[in-house]
N, CA and C of each residue as an Amber inpcrd file, in Angstrom:
protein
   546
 -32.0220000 -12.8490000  31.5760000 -30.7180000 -13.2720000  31.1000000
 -30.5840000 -12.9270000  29.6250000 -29.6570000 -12.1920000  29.0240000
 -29.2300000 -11.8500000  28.0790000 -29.2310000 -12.9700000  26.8180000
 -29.2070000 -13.7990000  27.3170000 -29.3700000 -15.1590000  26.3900000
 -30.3170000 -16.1040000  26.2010000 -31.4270000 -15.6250000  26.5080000
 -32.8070000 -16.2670000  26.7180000 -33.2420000 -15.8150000  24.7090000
 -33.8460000 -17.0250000  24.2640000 -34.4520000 -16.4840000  23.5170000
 -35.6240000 -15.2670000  22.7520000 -35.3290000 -14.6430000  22.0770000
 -36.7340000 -13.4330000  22.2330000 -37.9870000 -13.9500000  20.9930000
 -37.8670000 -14.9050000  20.1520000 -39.0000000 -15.0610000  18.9080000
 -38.8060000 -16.6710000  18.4910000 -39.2400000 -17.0500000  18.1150000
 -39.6980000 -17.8850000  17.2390000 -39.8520000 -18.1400000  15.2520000
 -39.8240000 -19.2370000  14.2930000 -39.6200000 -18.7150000  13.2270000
 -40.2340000 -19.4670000  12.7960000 -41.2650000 -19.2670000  11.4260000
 -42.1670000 -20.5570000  10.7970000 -41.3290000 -20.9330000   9.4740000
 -41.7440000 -21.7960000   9.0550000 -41.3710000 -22.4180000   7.6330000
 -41.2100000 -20.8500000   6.5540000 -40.0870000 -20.9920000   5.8290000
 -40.2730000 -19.7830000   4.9740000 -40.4110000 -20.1990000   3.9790000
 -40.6940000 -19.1610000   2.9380000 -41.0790000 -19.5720000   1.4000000
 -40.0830000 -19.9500000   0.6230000 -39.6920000 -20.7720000  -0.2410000
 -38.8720000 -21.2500000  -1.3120000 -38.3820000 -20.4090000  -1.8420000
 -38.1910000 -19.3940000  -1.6750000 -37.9760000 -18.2850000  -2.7020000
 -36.2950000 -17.2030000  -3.3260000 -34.9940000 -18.2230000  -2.2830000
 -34.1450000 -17.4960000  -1.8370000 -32.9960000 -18.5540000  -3.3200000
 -32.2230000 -17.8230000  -3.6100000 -31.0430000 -18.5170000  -4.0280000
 -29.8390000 -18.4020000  -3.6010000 -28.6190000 -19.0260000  -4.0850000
 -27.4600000 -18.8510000  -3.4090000 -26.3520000 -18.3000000  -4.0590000
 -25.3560000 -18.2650000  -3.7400000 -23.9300000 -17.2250000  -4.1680000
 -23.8660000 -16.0490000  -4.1730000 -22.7090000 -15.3750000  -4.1230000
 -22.9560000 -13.8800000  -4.2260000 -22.3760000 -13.5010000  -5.4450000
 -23.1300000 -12.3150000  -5.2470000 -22.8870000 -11.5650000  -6.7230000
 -21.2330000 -10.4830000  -6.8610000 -21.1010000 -10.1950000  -5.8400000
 -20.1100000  -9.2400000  -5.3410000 -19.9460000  -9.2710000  -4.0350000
 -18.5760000  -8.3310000  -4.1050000 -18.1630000  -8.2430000  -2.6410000
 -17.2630000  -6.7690000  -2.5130000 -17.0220000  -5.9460000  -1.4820000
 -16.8260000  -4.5810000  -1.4570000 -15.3670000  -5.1740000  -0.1480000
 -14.3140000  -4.6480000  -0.3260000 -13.1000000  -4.2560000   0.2870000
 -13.3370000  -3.4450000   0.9540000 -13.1750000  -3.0510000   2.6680000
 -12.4330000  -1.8030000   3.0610000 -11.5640000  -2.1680000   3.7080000
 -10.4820000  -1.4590000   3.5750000  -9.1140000  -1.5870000   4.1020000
  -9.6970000  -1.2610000   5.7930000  -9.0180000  -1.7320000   6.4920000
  -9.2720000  -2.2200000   8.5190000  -9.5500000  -0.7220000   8.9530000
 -10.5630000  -0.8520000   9.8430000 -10.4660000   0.4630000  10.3900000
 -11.2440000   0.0150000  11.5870000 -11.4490000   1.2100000  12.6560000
 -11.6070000   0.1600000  14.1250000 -12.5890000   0.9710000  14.4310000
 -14.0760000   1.0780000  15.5310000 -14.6620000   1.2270000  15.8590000
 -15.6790000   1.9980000  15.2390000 -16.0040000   1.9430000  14.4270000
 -16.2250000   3.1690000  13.3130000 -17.6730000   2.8620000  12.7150000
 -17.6810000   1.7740000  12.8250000 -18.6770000   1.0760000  12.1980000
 -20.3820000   1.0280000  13.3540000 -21.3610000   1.9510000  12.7230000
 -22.5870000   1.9070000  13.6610000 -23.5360000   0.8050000  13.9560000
 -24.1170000   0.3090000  14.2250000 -24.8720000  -0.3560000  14.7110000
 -26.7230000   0.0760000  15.2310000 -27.5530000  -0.8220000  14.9260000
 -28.9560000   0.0310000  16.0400000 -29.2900000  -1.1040000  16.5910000
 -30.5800000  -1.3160000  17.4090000 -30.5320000  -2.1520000  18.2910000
 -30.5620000  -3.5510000  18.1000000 -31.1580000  -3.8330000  16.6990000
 -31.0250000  -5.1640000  16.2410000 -30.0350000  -5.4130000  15.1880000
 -28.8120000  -4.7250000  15.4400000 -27.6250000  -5.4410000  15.1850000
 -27.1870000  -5.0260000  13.4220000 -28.3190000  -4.1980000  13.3070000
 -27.9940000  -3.6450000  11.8200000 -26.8940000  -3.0230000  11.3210000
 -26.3870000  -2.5710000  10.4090000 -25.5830000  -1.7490000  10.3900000
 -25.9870000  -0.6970000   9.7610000 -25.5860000   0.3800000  10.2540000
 -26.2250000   1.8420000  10.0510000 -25.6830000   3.0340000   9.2850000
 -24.2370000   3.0640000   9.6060000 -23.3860000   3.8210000   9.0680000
 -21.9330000   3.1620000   9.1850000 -21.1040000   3.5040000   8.1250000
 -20.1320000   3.1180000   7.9790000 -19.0250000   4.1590000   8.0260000
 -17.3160000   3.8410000   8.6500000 -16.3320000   4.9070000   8.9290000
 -16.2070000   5.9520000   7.8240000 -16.4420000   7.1860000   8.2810000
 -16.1010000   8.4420000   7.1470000 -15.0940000   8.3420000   6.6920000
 -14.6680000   9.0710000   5.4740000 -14.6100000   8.8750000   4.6170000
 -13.1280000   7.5590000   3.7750000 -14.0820000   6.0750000   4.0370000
 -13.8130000   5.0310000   3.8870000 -14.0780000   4.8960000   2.4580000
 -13.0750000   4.0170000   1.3420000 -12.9900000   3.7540000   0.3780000
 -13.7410000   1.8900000   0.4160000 -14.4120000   1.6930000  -0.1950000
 -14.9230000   0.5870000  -0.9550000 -14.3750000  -0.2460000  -2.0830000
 -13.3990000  -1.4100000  -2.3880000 -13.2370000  -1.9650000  -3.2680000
 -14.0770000  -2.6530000  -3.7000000 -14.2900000  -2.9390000  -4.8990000
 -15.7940000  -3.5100000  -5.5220000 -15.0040000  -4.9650000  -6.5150000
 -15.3410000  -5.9370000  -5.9220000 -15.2940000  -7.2140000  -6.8830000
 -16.5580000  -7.4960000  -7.5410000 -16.5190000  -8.1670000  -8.7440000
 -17.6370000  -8.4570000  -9.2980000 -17.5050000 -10.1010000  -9.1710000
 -18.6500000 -10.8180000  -9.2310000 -18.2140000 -12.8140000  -9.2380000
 -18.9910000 -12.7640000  -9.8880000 -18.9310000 -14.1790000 -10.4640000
 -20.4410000 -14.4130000 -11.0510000 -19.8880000 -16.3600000 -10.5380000
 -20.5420000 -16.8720000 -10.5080000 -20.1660000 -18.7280000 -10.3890000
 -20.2640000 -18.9960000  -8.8510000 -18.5940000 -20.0360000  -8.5220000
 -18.3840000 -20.4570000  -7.9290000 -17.6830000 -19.5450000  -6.5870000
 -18.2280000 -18.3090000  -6.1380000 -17.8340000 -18.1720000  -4.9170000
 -19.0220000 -18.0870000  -3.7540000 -18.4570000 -18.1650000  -2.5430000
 -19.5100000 -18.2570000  -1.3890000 -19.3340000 -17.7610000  -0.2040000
 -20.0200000 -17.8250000   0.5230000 -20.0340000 -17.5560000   2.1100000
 -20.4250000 -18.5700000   3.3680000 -19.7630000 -18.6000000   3.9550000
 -19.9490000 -19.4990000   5.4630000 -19.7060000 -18.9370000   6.4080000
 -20.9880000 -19.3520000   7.4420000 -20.8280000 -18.9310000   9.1410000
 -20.5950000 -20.1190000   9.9440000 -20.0430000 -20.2990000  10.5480000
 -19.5430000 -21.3780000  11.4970000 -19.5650000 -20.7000000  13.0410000
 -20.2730000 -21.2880000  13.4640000 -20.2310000 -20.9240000  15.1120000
 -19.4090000 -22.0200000  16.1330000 -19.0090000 -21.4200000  16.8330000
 -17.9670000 -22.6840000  17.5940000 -18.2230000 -22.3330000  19.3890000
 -18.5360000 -22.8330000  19.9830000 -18.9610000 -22.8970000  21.2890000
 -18.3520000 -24.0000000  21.9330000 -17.5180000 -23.5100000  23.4100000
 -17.3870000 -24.3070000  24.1980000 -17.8510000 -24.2480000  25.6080000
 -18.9620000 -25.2610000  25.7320000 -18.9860000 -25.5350000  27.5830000
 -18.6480000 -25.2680000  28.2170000 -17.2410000 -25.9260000  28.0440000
 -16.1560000 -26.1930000  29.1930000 -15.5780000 -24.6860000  29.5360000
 -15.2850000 -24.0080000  28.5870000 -14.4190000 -22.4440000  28.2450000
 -16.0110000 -22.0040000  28.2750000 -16.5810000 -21.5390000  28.4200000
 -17.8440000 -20.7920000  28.0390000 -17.7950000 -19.3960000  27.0950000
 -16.9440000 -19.8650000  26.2210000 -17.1370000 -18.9750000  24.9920000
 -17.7980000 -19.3700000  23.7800000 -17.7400000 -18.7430000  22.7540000
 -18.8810000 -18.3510000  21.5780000 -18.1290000 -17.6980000  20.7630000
 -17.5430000 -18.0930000  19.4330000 -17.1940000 -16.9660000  18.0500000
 -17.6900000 -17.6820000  17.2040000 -17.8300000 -16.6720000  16.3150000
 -18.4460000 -16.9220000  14.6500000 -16.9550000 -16.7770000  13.9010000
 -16.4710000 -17.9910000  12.8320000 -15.9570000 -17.9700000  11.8860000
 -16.6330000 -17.8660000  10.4580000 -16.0250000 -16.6610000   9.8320000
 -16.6860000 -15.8120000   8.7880000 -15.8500000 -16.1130000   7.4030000
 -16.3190000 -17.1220000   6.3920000 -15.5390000 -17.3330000   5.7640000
 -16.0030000 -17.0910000   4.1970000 -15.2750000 -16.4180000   3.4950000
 -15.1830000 -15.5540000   1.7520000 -14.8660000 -16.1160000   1.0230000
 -15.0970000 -16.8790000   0.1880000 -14.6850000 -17.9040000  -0.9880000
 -14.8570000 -17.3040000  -2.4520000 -13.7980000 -16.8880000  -2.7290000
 -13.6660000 -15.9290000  -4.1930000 -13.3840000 -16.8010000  -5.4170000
 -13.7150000 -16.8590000  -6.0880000 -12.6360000 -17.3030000  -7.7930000
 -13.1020000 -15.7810000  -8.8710000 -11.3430000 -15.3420000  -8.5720000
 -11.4380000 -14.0050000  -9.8720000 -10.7540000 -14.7570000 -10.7350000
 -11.5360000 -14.8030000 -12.2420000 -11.2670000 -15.1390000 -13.3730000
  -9.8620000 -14.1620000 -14.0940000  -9.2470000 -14.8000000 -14.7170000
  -7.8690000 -14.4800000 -15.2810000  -6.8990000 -13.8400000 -14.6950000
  -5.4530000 -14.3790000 -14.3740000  -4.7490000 -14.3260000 -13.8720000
  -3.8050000 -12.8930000 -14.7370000  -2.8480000 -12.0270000 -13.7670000
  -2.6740000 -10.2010000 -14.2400000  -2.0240000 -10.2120000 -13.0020000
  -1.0600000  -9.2030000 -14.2350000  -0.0390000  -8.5770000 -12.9090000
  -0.7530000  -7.7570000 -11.8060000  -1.5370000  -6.9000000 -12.3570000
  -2.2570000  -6.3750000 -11.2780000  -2.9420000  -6.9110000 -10.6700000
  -3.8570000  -8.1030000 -10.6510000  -4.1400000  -8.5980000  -9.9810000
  -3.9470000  -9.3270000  -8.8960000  -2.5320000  -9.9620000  -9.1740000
  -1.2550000 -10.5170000  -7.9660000  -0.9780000  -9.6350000  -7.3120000
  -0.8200000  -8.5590000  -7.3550000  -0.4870000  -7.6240000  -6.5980000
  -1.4460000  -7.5390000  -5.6590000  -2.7980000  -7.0730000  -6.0650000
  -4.0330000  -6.6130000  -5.3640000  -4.3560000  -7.9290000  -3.9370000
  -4.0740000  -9.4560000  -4.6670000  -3.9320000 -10.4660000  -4.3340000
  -2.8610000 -10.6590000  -2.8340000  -1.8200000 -10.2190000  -3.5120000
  -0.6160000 -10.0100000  -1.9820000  -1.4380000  -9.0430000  -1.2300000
  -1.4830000  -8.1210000  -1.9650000  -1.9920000  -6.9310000  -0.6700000
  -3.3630000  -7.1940000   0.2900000  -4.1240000  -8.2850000  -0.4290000
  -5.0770000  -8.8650000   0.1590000  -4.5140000  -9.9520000   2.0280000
  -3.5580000 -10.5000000   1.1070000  -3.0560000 -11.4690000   2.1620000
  -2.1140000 -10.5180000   2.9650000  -1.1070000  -9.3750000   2.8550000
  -0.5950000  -8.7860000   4.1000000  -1.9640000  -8.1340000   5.2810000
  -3.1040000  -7.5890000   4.6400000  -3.1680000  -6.9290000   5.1850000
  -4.5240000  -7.8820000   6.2980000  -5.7850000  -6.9470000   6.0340000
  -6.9010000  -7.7490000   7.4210000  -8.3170000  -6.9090000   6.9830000
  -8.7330000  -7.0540000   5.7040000  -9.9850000  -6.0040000   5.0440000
 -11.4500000  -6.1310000   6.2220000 -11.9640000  -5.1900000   6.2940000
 -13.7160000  -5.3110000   6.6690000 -14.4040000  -6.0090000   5.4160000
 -15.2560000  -6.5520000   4.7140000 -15.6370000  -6.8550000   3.9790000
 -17.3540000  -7.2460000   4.3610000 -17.8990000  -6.0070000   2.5520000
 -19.2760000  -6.5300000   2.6090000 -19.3880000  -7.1960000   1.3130000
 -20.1010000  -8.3330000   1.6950000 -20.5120000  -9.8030000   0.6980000
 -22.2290000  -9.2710000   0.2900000 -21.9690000  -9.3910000  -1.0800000
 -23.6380000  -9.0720000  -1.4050000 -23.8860000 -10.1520000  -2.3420000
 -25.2590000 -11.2300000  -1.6010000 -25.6460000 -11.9670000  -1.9610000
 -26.6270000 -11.5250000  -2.8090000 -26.4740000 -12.6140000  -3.8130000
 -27.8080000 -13.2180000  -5.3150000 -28.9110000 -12.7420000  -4.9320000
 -29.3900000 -12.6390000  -3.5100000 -30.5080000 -12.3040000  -3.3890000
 -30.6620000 -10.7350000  -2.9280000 -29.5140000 -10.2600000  -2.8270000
 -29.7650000  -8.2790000  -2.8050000 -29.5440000  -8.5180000  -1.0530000
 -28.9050000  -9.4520000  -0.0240000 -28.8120000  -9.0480000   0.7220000
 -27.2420000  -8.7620000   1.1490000 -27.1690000  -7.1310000   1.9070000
 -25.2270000  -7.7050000   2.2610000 -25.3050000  -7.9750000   3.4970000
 -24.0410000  -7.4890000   4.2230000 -23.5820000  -7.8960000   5.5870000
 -22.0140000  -7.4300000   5.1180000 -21.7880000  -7.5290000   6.9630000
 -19.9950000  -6.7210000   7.1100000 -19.5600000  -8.1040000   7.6860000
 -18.5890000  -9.1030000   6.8190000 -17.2960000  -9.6920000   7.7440000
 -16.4840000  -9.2190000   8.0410000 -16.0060000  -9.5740000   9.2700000
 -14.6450000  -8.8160000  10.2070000 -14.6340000  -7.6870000  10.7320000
 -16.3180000  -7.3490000  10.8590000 -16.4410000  -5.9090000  11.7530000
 -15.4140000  -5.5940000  12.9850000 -15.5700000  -5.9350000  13.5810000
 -14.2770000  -5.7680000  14.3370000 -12.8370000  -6.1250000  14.3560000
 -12.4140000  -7.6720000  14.0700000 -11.4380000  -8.0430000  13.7340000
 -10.5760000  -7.8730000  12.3850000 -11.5740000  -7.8010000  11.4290000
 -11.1080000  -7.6810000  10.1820000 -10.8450000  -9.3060000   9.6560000
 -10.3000000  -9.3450000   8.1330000 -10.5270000 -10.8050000   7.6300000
  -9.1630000 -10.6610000   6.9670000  -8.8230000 -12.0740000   7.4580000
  -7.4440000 -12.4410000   7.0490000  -7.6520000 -13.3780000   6.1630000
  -6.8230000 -13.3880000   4.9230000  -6.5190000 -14.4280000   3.7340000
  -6.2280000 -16.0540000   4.5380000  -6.8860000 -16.6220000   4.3910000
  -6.2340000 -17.8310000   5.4470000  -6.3960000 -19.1970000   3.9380000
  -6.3530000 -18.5590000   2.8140000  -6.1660000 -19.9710000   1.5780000
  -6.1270000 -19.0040000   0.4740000  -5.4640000 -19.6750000  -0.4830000
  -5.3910000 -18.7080000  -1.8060000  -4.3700000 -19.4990000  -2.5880000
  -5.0200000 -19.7830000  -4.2870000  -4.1500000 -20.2700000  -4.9720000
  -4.0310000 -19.1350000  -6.2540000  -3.2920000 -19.2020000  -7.0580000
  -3.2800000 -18.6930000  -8.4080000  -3.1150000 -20.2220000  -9.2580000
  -3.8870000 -20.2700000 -10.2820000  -3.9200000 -21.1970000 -11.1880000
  -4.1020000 -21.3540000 -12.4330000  -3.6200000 -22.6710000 -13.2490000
  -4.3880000 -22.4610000 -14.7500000  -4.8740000 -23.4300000 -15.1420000
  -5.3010000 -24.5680000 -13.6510000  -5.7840000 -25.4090000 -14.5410000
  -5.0670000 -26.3460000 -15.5420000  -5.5740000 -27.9690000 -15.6060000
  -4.9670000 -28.5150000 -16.7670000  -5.6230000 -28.6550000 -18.1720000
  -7.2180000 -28.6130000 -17.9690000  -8.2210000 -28.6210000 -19.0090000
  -8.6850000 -27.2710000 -19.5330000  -8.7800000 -26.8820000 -20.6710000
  -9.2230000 -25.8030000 -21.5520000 -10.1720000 -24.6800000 -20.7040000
 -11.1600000 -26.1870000 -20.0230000 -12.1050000 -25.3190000 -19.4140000
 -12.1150000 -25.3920000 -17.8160000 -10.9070000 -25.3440000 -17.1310000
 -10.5110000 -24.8980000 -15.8750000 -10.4920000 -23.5780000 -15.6430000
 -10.4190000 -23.2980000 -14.2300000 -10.0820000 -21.9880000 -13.9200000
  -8.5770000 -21.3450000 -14.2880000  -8.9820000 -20.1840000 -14.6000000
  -7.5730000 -19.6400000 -15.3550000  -7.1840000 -18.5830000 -14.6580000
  -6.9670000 -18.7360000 -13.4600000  -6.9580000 -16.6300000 -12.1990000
  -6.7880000 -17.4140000 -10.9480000  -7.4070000 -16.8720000  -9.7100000
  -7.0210000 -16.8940000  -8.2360000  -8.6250000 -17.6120000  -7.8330000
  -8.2460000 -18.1180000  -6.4630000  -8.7800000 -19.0690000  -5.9770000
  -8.5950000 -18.2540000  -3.9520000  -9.4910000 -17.7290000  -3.5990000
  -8.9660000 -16.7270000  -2.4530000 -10.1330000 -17.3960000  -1.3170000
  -9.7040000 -17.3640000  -0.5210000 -10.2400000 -18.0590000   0.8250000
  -9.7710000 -16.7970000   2.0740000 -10.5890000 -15.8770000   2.4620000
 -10.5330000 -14.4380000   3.2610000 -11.7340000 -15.3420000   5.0840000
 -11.0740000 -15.4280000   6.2600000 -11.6220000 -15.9980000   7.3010000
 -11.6810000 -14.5700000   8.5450000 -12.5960000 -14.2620000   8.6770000
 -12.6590000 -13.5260000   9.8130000 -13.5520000 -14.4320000  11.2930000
 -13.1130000 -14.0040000  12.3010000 -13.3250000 -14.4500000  13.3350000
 -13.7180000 -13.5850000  14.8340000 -15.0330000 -13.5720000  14.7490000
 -15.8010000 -12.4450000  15.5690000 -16.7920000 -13.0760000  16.5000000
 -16.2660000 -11.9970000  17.3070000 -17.1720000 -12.5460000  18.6720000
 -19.4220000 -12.6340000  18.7480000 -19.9550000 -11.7550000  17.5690000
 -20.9900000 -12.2120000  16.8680000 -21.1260000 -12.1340000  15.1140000
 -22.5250000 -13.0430000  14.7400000 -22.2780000 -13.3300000  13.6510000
 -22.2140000 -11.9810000  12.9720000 -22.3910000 -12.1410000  10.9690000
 -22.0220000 -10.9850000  10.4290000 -23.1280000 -10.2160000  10.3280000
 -23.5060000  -8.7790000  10.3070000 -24.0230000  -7.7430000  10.7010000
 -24.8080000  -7.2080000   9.4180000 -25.9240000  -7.4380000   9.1870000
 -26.9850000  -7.3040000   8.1820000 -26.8120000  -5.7700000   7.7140000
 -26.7020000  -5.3360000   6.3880000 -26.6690000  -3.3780000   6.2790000
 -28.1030000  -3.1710000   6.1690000 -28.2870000  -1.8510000   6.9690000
 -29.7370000  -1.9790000   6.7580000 -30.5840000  -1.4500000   5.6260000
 -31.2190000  -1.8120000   5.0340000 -32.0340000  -1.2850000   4.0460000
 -31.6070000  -1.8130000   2.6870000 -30.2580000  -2.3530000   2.6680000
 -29.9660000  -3.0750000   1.4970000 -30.9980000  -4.1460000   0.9320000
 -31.0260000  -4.1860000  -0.5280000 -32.1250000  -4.8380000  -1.2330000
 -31.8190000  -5.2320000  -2.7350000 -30.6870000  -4.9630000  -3.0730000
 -30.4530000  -5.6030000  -4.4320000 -29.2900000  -4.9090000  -4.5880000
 -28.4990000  -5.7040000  -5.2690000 -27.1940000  -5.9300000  -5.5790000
 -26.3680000  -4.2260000  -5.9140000 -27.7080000  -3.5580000  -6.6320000
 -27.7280000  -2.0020000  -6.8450000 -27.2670000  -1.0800000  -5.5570000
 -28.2950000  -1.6790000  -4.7050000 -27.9030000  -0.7570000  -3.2210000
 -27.7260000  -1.2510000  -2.3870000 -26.1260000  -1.8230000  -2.2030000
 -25.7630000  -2.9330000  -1.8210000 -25.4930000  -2.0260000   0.3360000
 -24.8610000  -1.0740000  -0.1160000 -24.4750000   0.0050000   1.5270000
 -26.3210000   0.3850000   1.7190000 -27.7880000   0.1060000   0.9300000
 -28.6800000   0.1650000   1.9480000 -29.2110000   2.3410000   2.1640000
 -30.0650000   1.8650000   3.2870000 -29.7860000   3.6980000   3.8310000
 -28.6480000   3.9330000   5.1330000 -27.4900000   3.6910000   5.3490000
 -26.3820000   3.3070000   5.9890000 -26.0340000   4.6480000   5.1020000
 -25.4830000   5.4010000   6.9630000 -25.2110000   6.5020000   6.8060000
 -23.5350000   6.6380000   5.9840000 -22.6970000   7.7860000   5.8930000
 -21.0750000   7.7890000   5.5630000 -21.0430000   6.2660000   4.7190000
 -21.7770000   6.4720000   3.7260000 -21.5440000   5.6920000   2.4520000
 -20.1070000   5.9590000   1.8080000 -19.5370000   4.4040000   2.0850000
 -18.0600000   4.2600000   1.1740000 -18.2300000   5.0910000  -0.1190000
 -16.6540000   5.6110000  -0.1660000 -16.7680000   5.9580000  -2.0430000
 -16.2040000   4.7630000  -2.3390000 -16.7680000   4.0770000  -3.4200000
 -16.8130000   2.7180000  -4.3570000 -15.6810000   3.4930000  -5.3760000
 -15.0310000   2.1440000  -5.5440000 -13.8100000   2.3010000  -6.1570000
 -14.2210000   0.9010000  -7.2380000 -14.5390000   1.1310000  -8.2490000
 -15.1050000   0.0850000  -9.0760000 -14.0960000  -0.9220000  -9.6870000
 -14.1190000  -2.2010000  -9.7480000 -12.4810000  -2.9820000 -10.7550000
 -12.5440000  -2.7970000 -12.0240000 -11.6030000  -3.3380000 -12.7120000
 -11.1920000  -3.0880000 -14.3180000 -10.8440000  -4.6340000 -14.3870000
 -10.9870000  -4.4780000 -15.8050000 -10.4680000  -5.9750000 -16.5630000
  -9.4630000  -6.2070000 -16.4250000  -8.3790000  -5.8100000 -15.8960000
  -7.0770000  -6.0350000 -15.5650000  -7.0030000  -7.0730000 -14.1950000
């Protein structure tokens, strides 16, 4: 049965931290995306553009699995928790265009590892504020909440290892489109 467990896992070492450091945009694209047998990701759609956020603080990542009995289904909710510092016309913009559209998105964690949300479905804006805060030292920019919802969890790139080589040896490497202070 396809759903039988295959391993086992011992205590791991202390050694991991949390948040991510960045996160990479690609605008939706459909089947494109490779895979090998343990679920890696291998290569990514030719010639696909990469938007590159930088974070540093308060943003995160969550997997939520939701299973029902009764329905005998299974999805992973994939959820992106951004704060981009200082609020810009261009940035509202980039911001709307975030919420019309449905991005693939790879999240590269503090610790050099990424992964693809919304491999298949893509990730929809499902929260987002612009703000300034009432205290000096509030947030002064956007507040973005991106939810994808896939039938398994998010998809490890393979060979990725630090924040540097975040696409890994993953073939049809995005061209990275880097942000500006704007």
């Amino acid at each position: 049965m396809a759903c039988n467990l295959t391993q086992g896992r011992n205590e791991v070492c202390k050694d991991s931290i949390g948040g991510l450091s960045g996160i990479y945009f690609i605008n939706y694209t459909t089947g494109s995306f490779g895979t090998d047998a343990n679920g890696y990701i291998t290569s990514f759609p030719s010639g696909s553009t990469a938007y590159y956020y930088q974070l540093k603080g308060n943003s995160d990542y969550t997997e939520t699995v939701t299973t029902s009995r009764d329905n005998g289904t299974t999805f992973f909710s994939q959820a992106v928790k951004m704060n981009v510092k200082k609020l810009t016309q261009d940035m509202s913009t980039q911001f709307k265009l975030l919420a019309y559209g449905r991005p693939q998105i790879v999240v590269v964690t503090n610790n050099g590892d990424s992964f693809l949300v919304g491999k298949t479905l893509g990730a929809d804006v499902t929260a987002g504020t612009s703000q300034t805060g009432a205290a000096l030292g509030d947030l002064y920019g956007y507040s973005i909440t991106l939810t994808g919802m896939e039938p398994v969890p998010a998809n490890f790139i393979t060979g990725s290892t630090s924040a540097a080589n975040p696409f890994g040896s993953a073939t049809n490497q995005p061209t990275i489109v880097y942000g500006t202070n704007n």
